[in-house]
Every structure is written in C-alpha cells, then in structure tokens.
C-alpha positions as CSV (number, residue, x, y, z in Angstrom):
1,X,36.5,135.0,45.0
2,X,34.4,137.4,47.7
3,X,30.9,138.2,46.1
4,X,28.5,140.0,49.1
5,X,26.0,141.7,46.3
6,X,24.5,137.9,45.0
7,X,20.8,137.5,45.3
8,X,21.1,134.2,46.9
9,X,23.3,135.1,49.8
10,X,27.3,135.6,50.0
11,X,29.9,133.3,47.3
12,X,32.7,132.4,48.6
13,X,35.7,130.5,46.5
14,X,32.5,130.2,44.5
15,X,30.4,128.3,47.5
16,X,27.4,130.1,48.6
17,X,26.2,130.9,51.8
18,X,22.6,132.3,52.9
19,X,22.1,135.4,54.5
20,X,20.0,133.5,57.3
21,X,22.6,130.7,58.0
22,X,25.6,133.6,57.5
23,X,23.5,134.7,60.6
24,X,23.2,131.6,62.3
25,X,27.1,131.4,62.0
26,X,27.8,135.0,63.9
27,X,26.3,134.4,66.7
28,X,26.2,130.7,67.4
29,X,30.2,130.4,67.2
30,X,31.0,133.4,70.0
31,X,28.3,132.1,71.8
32,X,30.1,128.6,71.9
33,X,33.7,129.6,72.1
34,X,33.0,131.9,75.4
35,X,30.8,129.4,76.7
36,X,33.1,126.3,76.3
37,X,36.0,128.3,77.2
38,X,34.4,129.3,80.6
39,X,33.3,126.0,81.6
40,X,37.3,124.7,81.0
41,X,38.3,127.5,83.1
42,X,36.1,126.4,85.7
43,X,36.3,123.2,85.8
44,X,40.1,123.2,85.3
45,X,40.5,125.1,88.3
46,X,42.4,128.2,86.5
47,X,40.0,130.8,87.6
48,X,41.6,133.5,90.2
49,X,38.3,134.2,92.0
50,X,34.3,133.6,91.7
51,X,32.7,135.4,89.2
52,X,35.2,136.1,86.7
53,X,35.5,138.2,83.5
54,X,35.2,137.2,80.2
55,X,38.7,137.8,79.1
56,X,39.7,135.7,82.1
57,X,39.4,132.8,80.5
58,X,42.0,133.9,78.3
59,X,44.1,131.6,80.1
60,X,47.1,129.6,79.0
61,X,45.3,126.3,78.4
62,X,42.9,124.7,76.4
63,X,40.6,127.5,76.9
64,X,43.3,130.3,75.6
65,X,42.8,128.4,72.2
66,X,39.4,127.9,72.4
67,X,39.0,131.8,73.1
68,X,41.5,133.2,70.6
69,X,40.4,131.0,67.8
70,X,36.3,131.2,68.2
71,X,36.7,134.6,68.7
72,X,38.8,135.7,65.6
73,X,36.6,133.7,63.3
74,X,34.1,135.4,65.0
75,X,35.4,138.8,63.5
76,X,35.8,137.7,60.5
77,X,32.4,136.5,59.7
78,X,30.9,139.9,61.5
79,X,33.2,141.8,59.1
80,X,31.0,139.9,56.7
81,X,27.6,140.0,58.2
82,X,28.1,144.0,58.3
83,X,29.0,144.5,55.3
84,X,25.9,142.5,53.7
85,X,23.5,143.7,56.3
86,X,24.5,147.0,54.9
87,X,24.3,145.9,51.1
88,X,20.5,143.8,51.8
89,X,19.0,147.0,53.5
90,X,20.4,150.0,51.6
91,X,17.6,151.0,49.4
92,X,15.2,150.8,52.6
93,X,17.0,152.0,55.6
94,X,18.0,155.6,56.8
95,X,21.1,156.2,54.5
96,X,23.1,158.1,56.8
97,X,22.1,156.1,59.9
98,X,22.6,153.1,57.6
99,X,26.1,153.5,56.8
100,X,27.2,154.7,60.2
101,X,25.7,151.0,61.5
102,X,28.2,149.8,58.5
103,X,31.2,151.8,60.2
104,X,30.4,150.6,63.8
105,X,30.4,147.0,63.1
106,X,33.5,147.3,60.7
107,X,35.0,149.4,63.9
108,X,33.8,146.8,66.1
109,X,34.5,143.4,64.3
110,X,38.3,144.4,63.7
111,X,38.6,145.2,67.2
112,X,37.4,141.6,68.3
113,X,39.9,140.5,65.8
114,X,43.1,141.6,68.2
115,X,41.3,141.4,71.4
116,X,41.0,137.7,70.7
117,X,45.1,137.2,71.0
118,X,45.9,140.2,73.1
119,X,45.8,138.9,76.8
120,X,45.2,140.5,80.1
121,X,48.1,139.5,81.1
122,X,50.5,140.4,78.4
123,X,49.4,144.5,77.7
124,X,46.4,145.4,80.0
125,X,45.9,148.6,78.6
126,X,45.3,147.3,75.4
127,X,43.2,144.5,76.0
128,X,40.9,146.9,77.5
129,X,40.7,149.5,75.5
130,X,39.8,146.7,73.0
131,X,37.4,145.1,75.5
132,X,35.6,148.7,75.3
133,X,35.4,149.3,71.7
134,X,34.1,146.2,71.1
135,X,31.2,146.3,74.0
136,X,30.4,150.3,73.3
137,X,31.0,149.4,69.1
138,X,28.7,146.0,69.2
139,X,25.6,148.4,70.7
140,X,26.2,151.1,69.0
141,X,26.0,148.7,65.4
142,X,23.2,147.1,67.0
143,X,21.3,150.5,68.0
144,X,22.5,152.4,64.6
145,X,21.0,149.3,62.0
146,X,17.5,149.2,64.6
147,X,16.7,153.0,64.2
148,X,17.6,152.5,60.5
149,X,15.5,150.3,59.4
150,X,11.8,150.9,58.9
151,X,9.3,150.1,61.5
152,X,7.9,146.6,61.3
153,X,6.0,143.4,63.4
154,X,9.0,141.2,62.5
155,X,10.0,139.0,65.3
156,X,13.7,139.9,65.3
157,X,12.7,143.5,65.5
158,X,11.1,142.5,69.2
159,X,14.3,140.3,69.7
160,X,16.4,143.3,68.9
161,X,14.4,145.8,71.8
162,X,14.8,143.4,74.3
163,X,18.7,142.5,74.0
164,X,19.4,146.3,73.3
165,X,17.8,147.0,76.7
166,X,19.3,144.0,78.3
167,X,22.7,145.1,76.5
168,X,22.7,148.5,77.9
169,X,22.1,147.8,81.3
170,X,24.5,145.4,81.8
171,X,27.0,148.2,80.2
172,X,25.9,150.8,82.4
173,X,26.2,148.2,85.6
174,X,29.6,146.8,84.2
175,X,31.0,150.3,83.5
176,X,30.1,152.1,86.4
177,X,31.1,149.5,88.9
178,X,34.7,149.0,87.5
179,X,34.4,152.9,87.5
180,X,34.1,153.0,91.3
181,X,36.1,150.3,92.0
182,X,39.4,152.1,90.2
183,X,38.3,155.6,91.8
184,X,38.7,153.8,95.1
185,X,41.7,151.9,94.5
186,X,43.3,155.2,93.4
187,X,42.3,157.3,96.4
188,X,42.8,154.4,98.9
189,X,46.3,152.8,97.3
190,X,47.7,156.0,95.8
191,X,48.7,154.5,92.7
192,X,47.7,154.6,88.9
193,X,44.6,152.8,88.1
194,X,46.6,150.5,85.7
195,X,48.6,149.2,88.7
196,X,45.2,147.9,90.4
197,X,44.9,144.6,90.8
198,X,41.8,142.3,89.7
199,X,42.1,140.9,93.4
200,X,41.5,144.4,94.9
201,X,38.5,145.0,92.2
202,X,36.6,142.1,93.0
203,X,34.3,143.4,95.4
204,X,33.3,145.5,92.1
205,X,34.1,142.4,89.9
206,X,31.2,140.5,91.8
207,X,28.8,142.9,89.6
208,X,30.8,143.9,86.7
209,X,31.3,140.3,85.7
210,X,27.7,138.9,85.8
211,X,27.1,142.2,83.8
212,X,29.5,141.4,81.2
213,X,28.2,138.2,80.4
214,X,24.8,139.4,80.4
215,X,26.2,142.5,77.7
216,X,27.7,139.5,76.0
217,X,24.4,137.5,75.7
218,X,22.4,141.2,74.9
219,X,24.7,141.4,72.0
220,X,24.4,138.0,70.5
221,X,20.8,138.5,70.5
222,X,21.1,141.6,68.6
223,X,23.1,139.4,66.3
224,X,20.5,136.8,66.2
225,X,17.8,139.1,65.8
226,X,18.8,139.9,61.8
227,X,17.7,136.8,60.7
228,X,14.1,137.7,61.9
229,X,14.5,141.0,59.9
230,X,16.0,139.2,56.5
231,X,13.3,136.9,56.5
232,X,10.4,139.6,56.4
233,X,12.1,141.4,53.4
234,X,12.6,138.9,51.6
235,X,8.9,137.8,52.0
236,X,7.8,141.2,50.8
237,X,9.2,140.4,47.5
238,X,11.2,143.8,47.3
239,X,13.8,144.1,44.1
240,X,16.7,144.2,46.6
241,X,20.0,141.8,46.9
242,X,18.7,139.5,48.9
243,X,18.0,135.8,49.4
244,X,14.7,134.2,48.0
C-alpha cells in the first residue's frame, strides 16, 4: 500500500510519485491554501482589522474550508516528505542530527494536522500552542536536515540559508512583539493574558502579522529548497534510495 524506500520515488496504492514532484506538492499546496484563503478574507470583508494573522482567516466562510482542508493535506504529505527526506539522506547525513530533523518534522507536521480545524475562536489556547509548535518545529526541521547534510554548491542549499535567515527573523519579530504586547495588556488591564483581546494587541499585531507571513514564506522555501538538494544526489550517482 505505503512504500517510502522505492528507488524511483514514493508508491502509493501502487502509483508512484517522485521525490522532486512529492516536493513540489508540500510546498505549492500551503502556499496556495493560505494565499487563496487570505485574499477571500479580504475581499469578503471578514477581516477584524488591517494586517491580520494567518489563523484569522480561519473564518466561517469559504475561506475556513479552504484553510482547514489545504492545510491538513498539507500535513499529511509533510509527514511524508519527512519521512523520505530522512530515508534518501541516511547513509550521508549526520545520523544523530539526521534523525532528530526526522522527529521535528514528524512533531511538526502532526501539529499542522489539528491546527488546521482548531479555530481561534473555539479554544485559543490551543490554537496557539499549535500555532507555536508548528512555527518553532518547521525551523527547527528545517535547521536540523541543513546542518546534517554535507556541505555542497547545490542551489537549494543557497535557497535553504536565505529562508532560514528570513524564517528566523520574522520569528524573533513575531514572537517578541506579541511578547510585549501581552506584558502590557497584563500590567495595563489586570487580567490574564488569555483574556486579551486581538483588538487591544493590534498595535503589536501591525508587526507580528507581516512577520508571520514572512515566517510562513521562510518556511516554504525551506520546503522548496529539498528539491535542489535531491537533484544533486541523485546526479552523483550514489547507491542510495533515491530517484534516477
């Protein structure tokens, strides 16, 4: 049924898929479904205020579905692209390294998997401790499989350095200014930072949300970078699972 060790790529129900299209898939779809869904958020006139998170368009509409669907297929196929990023570059990468990359996109891609149906509106707390794993997870799977694998001139290795840097600066900006914005609210209201509202954040939002989507972008190229890197092994001609 589920084959991820073929030469040729990954079988499924015996139909095979390549390594550099199973790429193409992971980061094309979240790219689309987050895009699409914010332009119908827009445009339909749902958003609360100007910029907006991510998750916001998690709204009952059209774009709740496009959201929850695009990104729970998205999980699913990065449960598979870690999995055989892990299998293609065992016998080169940094074993230990290697297989804590494995356990950071597993972590990560299961956690996209219930953030994509569990609203900001129905359990807050949960949506964002979601929200975290999944930003903090997708770099660290990112950072782990880069410093893993050997040093080389591939062009998805030079990809990968400039979304990592993009990625974590947009974390640290993102972080740090919802950070301040909940230390305030806490000090200034006198309640519990999960009784702040996104209304009262927004003067924080106004940088935390241009950073997400820039964190968002970081880590899809990350995601598209692997195709560079799978293309360059498989050129060297090494006995390894891989696509020729």
């Amino acid at each position: 049924m589920f084959n991820f060790t073929s030469d040729e790529g990954v079988e499924i129900f015996n139909r095979r898929l390549k390594d550099t299209r199973l790429i193409q898939i992971s980061w094309i779809l979240p790219t689309v479904s987050i895009l699409l869904a914010t332009f119908i958020h827009y445009f339909s006139g749902n958003y609360r205020d100007i910029p907006f998170f991510i998750s916001e368009t998690d709204h009952p509409g059209m774009e709740d579905h496009i959201f929850s669907i695009g990104l729970f297929l998205s999980a699913l196929i990065q449960i598979v692209v870690a999995v055989r990023l892990y299998i293609l570059f065992k016998p080169i990468a940094s074993p230990k390294l290697h297989l804590v990359a494995l356990l950071c996109g597993l972590v990560t891609s299961t956690h996209l998997a219930v953030l994509a149906f569990v609203t900001m509106e129905q359990n807050l707390e949960i949506h964002i401790y979601t929200a975290m794993v999944v930003f903090h997870g997708g770099f660290a799977w990112a950072f782990a499989t880069h410093f893993s694998l050997p040093k080389s001139n591939s062009k998805g290795r030079r990809i990968r350095i400039y979304s990592l840097l993009i990625a974590f600066t947009s974390l640290m900006v993102m972080s740090l200014s919802i950070r301040d914005g909940i230390k305030t609210g806490e000090e200034e209201l006198g309640i519990h930072s999960s009784e702040i509202q996104l209304e009262y954040l927004q003067p924080w939002v106004n940088y935390a949300a241009p950073a997400e989507y820039l964190l968002f972008f970081g880590l899809i190229g990350c995601l598209a970078s692997f195709r560079g890197d799978i293309k360059e092994h498989a050129s060297k001609g090494q006995d390894s699972p891989i696509e020729r």
